[in-house]
Legacy VTK file of the C-alpha trace (Angstrom):
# vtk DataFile Version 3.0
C-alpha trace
ASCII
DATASET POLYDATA
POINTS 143 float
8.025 25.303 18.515
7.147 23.511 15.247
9.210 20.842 13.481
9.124 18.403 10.352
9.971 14.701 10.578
10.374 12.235 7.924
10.172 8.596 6.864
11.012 6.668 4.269
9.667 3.881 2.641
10.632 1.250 -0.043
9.135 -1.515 -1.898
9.321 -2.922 -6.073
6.253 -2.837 -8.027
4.528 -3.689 -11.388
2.361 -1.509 -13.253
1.360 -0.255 -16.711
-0.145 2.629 -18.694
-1.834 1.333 -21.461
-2.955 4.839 -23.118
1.255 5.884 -23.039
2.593 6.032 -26.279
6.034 6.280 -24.748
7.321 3.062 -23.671
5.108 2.787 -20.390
2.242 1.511 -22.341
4.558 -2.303 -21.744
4.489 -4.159 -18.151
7.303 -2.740 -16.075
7.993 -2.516 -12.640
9.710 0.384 -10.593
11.591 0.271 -6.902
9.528 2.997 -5.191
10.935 4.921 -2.818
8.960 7.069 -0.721
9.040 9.775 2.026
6.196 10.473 4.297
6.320 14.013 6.237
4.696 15.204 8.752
4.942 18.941 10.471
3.794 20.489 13.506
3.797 21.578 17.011
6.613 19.537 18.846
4.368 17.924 22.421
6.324 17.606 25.677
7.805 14.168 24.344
9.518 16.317 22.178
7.638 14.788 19.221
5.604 16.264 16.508
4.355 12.011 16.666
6.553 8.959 16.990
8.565 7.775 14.165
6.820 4.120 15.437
3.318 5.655 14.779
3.687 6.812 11.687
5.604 3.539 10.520
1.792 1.514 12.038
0.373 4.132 9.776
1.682 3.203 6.509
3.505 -0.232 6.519
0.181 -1.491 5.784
-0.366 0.060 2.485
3.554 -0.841 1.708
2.964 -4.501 2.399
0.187 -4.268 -0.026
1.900 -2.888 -2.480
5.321 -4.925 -2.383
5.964 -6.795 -4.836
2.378 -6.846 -6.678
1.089 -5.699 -9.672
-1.106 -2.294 -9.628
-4.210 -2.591 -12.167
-6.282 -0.133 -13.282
-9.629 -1.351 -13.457
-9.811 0.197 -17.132
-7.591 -1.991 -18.228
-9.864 -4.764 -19.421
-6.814 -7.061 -20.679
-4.444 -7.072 -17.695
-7.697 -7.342 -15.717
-8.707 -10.322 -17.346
-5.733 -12.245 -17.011
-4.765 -11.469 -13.454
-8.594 -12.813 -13.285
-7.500 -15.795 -14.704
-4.138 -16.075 -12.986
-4.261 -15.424 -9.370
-1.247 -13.127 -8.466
-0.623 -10.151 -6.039
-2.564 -7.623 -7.719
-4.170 -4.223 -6.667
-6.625 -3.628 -9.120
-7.356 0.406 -8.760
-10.108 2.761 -9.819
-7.098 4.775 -11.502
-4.183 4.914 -13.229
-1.089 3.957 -11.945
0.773 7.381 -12.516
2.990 8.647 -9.805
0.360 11.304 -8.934
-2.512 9.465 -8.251
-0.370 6.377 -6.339
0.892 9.093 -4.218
-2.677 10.466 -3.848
-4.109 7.012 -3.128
-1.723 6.647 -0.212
-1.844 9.967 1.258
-6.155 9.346 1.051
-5.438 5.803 3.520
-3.143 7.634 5.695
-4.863 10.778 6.577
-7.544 9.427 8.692
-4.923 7.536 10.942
-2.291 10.498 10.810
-5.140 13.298 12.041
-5.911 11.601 14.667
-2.205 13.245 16.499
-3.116 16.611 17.678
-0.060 17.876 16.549
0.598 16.778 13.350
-0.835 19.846 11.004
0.408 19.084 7.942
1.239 15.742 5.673
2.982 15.164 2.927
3.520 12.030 0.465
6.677 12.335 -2.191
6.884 9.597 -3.958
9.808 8.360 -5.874
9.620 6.329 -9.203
12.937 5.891 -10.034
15.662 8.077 -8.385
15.366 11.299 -10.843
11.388 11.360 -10.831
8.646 12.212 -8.000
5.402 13.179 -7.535
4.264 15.082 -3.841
0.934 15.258 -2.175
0.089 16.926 0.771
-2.627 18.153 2.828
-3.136 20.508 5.848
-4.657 18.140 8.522
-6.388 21.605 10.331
-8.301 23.011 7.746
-12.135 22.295 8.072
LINES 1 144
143 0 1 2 3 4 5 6 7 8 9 10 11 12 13 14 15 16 17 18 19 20 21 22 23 24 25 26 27 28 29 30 31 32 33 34 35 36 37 38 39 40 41 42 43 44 45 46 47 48 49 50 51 52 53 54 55 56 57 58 59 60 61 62 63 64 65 66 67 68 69 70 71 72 73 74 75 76 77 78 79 80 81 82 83 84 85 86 87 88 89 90 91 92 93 94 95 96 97 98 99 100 101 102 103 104 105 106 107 108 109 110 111 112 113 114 115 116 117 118 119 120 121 122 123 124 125 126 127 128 129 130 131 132 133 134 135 136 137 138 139 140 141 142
């Protein structure tokens, strides 16, 4: 029998896009919200994996993230003054869309989360304000 568990996340946030013409081009912040799925084959526990496990899997890339300020390298000016003004910053080989934040945390978790044999697929939805998200996922069984 297969199933699909969830947990959610939540932490606040800093970032900018300085190529937006749109208003997200300024320093804003955002409380992220975010739900981590997994799906698979339910073990005799009665688990497809432990709500615990998959909290040890990505708390550590929420603590990271709360309450700093996520830098794309490219940005030259915010880099050089969080250079000059030590802070919580994550400075990132990206930009900070919704996508690619999404992307960058289901990237950290997938090595930990494949390592259940029954987990088969992930998924990371994550929430920028309550109306907006962007998904990832990945099927852990594919070669």
């Amino acid at each position: 029998m297969k199933a699909t568990i969830a947990k959610d996340f939540h932490w606040e946030m800093g970032h900018r896009l300085p190529y937006h013409d749109g208003g997200c081009q300024n320093i804003h912040g955002h409380s992220y919200t975010m739900r981590v799925e997994v799906s698979g084959e339910i073990d005799t526990r009665g688990m497809v994996i432990d709500y615990f496990d998959l909290k040890a899997a990505v708390m550590p890339i929420v603590d990271k993230l709360d309450h700093s300020f996520l830098c794309s390298d490219s940005d030259s000016a915010l880099v050089e003054f969080f250079n000059n003004n030590p802070m919580k910053v994550n400075v990132v080989s990206f930009h900070s869309t919704a996508e690619n934040i999404a992307l960058m945390i289901l990237t950290e978790i997938t090595p930990i989360i494949r390592e259940f044999p029954n987990v088969e697929t992930l998924s990371v939805r994550l929430h920028e304000t309550t109306r907006t998200f962007a998904e990832v996922s990945v099927n852990l069984r594919k070669v």
